[in-house]
C-alpha positions in Angstrom: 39.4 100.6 168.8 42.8 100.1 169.8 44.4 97.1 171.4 44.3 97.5 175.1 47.0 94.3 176.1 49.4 96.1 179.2 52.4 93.7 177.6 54.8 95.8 174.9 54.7 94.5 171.2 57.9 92.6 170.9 59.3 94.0 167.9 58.8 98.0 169.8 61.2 96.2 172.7 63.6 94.9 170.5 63.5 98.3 168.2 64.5 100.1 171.7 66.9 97.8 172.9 68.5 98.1 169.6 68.6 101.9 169.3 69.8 101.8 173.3 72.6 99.8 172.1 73.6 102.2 169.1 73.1 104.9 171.5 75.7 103.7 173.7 78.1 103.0 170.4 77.4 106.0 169.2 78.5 108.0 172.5 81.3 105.9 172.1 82.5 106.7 168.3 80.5 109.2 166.3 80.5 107.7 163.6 77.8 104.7 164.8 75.5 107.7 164.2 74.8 106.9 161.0 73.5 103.7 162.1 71.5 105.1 164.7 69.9 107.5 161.9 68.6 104.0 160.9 67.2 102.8 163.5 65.8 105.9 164.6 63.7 105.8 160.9 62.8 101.9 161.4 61.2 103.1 164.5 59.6 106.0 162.9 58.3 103.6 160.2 57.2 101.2 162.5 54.6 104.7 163.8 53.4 105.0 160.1 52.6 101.0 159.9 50.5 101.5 163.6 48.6 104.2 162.6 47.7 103.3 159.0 44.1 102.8 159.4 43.7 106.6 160.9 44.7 109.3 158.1 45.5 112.0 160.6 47.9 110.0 163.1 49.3 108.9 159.8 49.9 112.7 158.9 51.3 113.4 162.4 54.0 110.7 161.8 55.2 112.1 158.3 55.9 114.7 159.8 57.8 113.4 162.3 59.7 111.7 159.6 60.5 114.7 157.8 62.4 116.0 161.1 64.8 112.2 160.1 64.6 112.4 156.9 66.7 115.8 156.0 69.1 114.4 158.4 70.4 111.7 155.8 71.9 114.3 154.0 74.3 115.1 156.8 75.4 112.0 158.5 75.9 110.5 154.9 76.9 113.1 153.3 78.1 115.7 155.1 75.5 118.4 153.3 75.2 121.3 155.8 72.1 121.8 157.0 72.0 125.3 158.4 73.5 128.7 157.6 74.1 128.6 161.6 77.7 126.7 162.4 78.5 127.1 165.8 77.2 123.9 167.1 77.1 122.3 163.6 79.9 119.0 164.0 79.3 115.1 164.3 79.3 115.7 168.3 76.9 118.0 168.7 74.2 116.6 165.8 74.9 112.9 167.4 73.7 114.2 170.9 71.0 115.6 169.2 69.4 112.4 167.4 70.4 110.4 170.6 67.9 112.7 172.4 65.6 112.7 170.0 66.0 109.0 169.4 65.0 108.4 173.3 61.9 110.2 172.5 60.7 108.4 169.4 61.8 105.1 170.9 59.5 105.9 174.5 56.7 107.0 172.6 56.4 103.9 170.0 56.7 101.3 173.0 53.8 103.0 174.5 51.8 103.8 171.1 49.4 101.3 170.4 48.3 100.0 167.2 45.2 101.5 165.7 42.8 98.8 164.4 39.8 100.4 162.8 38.7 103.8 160.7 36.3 106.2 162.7 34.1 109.3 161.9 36.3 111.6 164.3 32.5 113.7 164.5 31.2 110.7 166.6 33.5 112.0 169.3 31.4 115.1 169.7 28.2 115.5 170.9 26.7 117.1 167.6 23.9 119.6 168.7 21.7 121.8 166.5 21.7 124.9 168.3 21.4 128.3 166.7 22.1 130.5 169.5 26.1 128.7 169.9 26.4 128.6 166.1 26.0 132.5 165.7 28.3 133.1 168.6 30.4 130.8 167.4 31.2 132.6 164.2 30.9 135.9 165.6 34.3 135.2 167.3 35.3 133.3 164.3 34.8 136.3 162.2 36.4 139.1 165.1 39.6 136.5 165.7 40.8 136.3 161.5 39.3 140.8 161.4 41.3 141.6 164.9 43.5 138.9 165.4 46.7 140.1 163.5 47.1 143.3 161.4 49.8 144.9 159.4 51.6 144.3 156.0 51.6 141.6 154.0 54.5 139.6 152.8 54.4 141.4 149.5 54.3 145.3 150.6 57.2 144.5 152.9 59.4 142.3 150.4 59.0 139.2 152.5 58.4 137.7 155.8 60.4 139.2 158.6 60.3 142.5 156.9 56.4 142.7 157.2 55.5 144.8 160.8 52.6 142.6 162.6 50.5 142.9 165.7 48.5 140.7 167.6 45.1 141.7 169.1 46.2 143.6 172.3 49.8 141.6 172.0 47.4 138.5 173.0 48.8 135.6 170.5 44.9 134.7 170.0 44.6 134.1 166.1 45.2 130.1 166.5 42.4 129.7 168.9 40.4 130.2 166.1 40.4 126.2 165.7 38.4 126.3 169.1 35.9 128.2 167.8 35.1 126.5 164.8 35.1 123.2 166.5 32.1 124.6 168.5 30.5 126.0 165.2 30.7 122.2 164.0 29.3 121.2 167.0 26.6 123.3 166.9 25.8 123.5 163.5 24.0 119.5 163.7 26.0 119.5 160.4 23.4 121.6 158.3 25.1 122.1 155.1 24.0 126.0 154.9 25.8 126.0 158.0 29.1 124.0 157.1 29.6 126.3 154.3 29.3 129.5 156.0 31.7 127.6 158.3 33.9 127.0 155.5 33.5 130.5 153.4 34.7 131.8 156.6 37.8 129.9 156.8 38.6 130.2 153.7 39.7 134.1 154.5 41.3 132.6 157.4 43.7 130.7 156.0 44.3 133.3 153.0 44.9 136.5 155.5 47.1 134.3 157.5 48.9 133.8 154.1 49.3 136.8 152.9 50.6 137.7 156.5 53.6 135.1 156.1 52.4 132.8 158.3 52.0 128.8 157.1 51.4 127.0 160.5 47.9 128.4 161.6 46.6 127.4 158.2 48.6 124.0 157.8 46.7 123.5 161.3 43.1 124.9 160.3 43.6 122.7 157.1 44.8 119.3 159.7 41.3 120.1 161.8 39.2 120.2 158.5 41.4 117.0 157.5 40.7 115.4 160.8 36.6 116.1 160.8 35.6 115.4 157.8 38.1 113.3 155.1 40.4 111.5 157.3 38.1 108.4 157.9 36.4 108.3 154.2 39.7 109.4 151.9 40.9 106.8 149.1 45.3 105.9 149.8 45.8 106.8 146.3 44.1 110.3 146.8 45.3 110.7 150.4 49.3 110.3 149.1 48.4 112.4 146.3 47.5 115.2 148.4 49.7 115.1 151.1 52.8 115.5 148.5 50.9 117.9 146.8 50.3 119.7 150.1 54.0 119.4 151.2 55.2 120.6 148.1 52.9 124.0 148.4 53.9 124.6 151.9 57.6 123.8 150.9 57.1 126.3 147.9 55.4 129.0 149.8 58.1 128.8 152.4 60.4 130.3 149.8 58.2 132.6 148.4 57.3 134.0 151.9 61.2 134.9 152.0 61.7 136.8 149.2 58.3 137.1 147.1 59.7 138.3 144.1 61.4 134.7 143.5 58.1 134.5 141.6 59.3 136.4 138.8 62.4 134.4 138.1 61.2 131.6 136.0 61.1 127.9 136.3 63.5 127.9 138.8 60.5 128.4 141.8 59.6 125.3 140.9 62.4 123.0 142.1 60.9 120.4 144.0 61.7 120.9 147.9 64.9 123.5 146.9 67.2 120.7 146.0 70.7 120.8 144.8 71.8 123.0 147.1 75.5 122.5 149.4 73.4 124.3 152.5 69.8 122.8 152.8 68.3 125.5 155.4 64.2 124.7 155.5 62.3 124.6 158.7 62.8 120.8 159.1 67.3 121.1 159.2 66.7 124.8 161.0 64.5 123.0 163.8 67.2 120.5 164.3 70.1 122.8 164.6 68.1 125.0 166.8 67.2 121.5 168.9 71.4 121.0 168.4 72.3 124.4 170.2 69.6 124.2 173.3 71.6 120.8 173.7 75.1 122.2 173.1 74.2 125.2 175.5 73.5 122.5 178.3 77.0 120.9 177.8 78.9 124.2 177.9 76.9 125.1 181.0 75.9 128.3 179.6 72.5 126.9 180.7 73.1 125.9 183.6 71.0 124.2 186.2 69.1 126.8 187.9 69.1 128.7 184.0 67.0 125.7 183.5 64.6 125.5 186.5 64.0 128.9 185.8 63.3 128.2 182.6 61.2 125.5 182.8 59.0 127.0 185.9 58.6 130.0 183.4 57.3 127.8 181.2 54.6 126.6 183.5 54.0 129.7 184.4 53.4 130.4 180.7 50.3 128.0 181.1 48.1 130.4 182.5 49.5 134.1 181.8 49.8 135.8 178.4 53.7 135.5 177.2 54.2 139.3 177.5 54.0 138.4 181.0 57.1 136.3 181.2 60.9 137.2 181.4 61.7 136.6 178.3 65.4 136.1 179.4 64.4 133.2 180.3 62.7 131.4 177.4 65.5 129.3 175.4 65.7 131.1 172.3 65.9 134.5 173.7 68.6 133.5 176.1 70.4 132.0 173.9 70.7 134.9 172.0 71.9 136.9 174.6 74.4 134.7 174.8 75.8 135.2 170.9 74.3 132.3 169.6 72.3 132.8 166.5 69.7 130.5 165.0 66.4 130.6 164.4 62.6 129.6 165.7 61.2 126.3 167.2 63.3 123.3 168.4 62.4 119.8 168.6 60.1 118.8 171.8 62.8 116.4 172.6 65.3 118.7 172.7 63.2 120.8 174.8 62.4 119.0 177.4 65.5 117.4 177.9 67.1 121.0 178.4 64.4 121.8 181.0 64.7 118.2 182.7 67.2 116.1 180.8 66.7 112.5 180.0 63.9 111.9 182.6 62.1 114.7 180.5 62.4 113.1 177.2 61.3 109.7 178.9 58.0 111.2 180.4 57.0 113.7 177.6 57.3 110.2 175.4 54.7 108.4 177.7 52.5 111.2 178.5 51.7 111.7 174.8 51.7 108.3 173.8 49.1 107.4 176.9 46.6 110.2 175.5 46.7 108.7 171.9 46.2 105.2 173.0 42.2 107.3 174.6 41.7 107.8 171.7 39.4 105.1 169.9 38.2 104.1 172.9 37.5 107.0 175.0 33.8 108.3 175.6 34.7 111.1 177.0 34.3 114.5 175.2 36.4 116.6 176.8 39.1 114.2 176.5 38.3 113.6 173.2 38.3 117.2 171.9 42.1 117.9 173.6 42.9 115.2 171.2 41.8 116.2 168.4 44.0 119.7 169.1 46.9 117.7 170.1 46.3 116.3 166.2 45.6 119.6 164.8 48.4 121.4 166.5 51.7 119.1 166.7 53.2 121.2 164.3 53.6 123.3 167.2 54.0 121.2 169.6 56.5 118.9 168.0 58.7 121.5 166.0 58.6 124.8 168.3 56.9 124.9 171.5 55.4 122.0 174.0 53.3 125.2 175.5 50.5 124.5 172.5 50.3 120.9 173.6 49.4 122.4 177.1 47.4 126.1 176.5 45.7 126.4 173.7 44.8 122.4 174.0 43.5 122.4 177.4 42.5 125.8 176.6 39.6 124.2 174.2 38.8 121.9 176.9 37.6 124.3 180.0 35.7 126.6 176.3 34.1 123.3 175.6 33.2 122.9 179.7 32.3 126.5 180.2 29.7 126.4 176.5 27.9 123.3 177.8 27.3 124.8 181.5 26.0 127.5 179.7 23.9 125.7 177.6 22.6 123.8 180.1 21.6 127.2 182.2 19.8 128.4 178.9 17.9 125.5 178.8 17.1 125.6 182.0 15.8 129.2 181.5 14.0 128.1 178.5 12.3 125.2 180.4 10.8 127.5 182.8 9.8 130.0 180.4 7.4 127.7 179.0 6.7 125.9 182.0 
């Protein structure tokens, strides 16, 4: 269970104060950055050391730290960390870790140590019902047949070139995690039925490969993670894995690009790309992206109502399909029409402080540190299961879009609702039949 004392941990006080004070230097003379890259990782580090005895917070945090980590190479070194330049300068990538910063600083003051290991099944209310398992995978199996269609990576000569479509332009191949959450908790474990679960996936994760995409299975894998190895996996297996893990990921983000890299020799195998006077991966592209929302705020090219609009859209976006929304108003098209090039995702930091400045980074931090803190102690189901997608999903919600954190999460919430009301109507029926 986690420790439920109201009073904040000294050391997480004294880790703000001290990154509120390099903050202020740093505004002051950019060159206190790299000092504030410091204690921006101490406070990081301090997240890893809290959540130590759960596996999949653990994971969560890496990643956070990767987001850091690349950054060394520029304040340090001045290594360029995108192929985009506009926004690329000491300025503009110090305004950028002082948001971000804020964030990580709110969010460990909040965050609460985790004490003990736990089954993460025990949160569910494990059933043995055949009826909900069938129609369970029957979705399972018409989301990964439907869901997306078109070339693979391969055909096309690499992701970007390859022509794909969604099911009815409906972005609905992720909520396959929903689904096979309720296959798990309708299966009562049954290992005939864990391994259909699992045969099934397995095609999942490939056809979402072959299709260019490495976040949907990275997330399937996290949910698999979460259920079934993160409470019982040795520390010496568990690093093993994860750099394993990163290093395939890392690697099959390059092959994805141009897949006939695999025909050059040794070369592919160059741990992580290094070596290179422009490191451009999804962790540097994410913070320049994160860099230009920010920079387009202090040009006032968007400008307040830009971002009302923008962030009302947004909302909006909770409860309509995308293809719905202007999408002049979401902040990577827009700033595109503006002539600024980069790429996908942006930091939730950044993010929400271009919707609602400061005050947004500050109450992002809390909300998601609050739900964590639920989540040893919480009896609740419902509550339970839109943590375990906020943990299955924060590569999402972290690196590209809060809208995961808030759909496809909640989404699996009013599922979960909706499946035990209908259960409970069956079972009624069923009563009276016999009776």
């Amino acid at each position: 269970m986690l420790i439920t004392k109201n009073k904040f941990n000294k050391l997480d006080i004294i880790t703000l104060l001290l990154n509120i004070l390099l903050i202020i230097l740093s505004l002051y003379n950019t060159s206190f950055s790299k000092y504030l890259l410091l204690a921006t990782s101490w406070t990081n580090v301090i997240l890893l050391y809290k959540s130590r005895n759960q596996k999949s917070f653990f994971i969560m945090f890496i990643f956070w730290f990767t987001y850091i980590l690349y950054l060394y190479n520029y304040f340090f070194f001045g290594t360029q960390l995108s192929v985009y330049e506009i926004y690329q300068n000491d300025y503009n990538f110090t305004l950028t870790l002082i948001v971000h910063s804020i964030f990580l600083g709110i969010f460990n003051l909040y965050f609460k140590t985790i004490k003990y290991k736990e089954d993460i099944k025990n949160k569910i209310r494990i059933k043995d019902n055949s009826l909900f398992f069938l129609g369970s995978i029957l979705i399972m199996v018409f989301i990964i047949i439907f869901g997306k269609a078109g070339e693979n990576i391969f055909s096309a000569g690499g992701y970007g070139k390859n022509t794909v479509s969604n099911f009815l332009n409906l972005a609905i191949y992720e909520y396959y995690y929903i689904f096979f959450l309720l296959a798990i908790k309708y299966s009562k474990l049954k290992k005939d039925r864990l391994i259909i679960i699992f045969l099934i996936s397995f095609f999942y994760i490939i056809k979402n490969l072959l299709f260019g995409g490495r976040v949907e299975s990275l997330q399937l894998l996290l949910l698999i993670f979460l259920l079934f190895m993160s409470f019982k996996i040795s520390n010496k297996l568990f690093f093993f894995g994860a750099i394993i893990g990163y290093y395939f990921f890392d690697l099959f983000g390059r092959i994805r690009g141009n897949p006939s890299i695999i025909f050059e020799g040794l070369n592919i195998l160059n741990p992580f790309n290094l070596n290179r006077t422009i490191i451009s991966n999804n962790q540097t592209d994410v913070f320049y992206n994160s860099t230009a929302f920010i920079g387009l705020v202090n040009d006032n090219l968007f400008d307040l109502e830009f971002r009302i609009k923008s962030f009302l859209y947004f909302i909006l976006g909770l409860f309509v399909p995308s293809k719905y929304i202007p999408q002049e108003y979401t902040l990577w098209t827009a700033g595109r029409n503006l002539g600024v090039n980069y790429g996908g995702g942006g930091l939730i930091s950044s993010i929400t402080y271009t919707w609602l400045g400061v005050f947004g980074v500050i109450l992002i931090a809390i909300f998601f540190a609050k739900i964590f803190n639920k989540f040893n102690h919480s009896k609740n189901e419902y509550v339970n299961i839109y943590i375990i997608m906020l943990l299955t999903t924060f590569p999402r919600w972290f690196a590209y879009s809060p809208i995961t954190a808030f759909k496809l999460s909640v989404y699996s919430v009013v599922i979960f609702w909706i499946v035990d009301k209908l259960e409970e109507v069956f079972s009624k029926k069923k009563s009276s039949f016999y009776n």
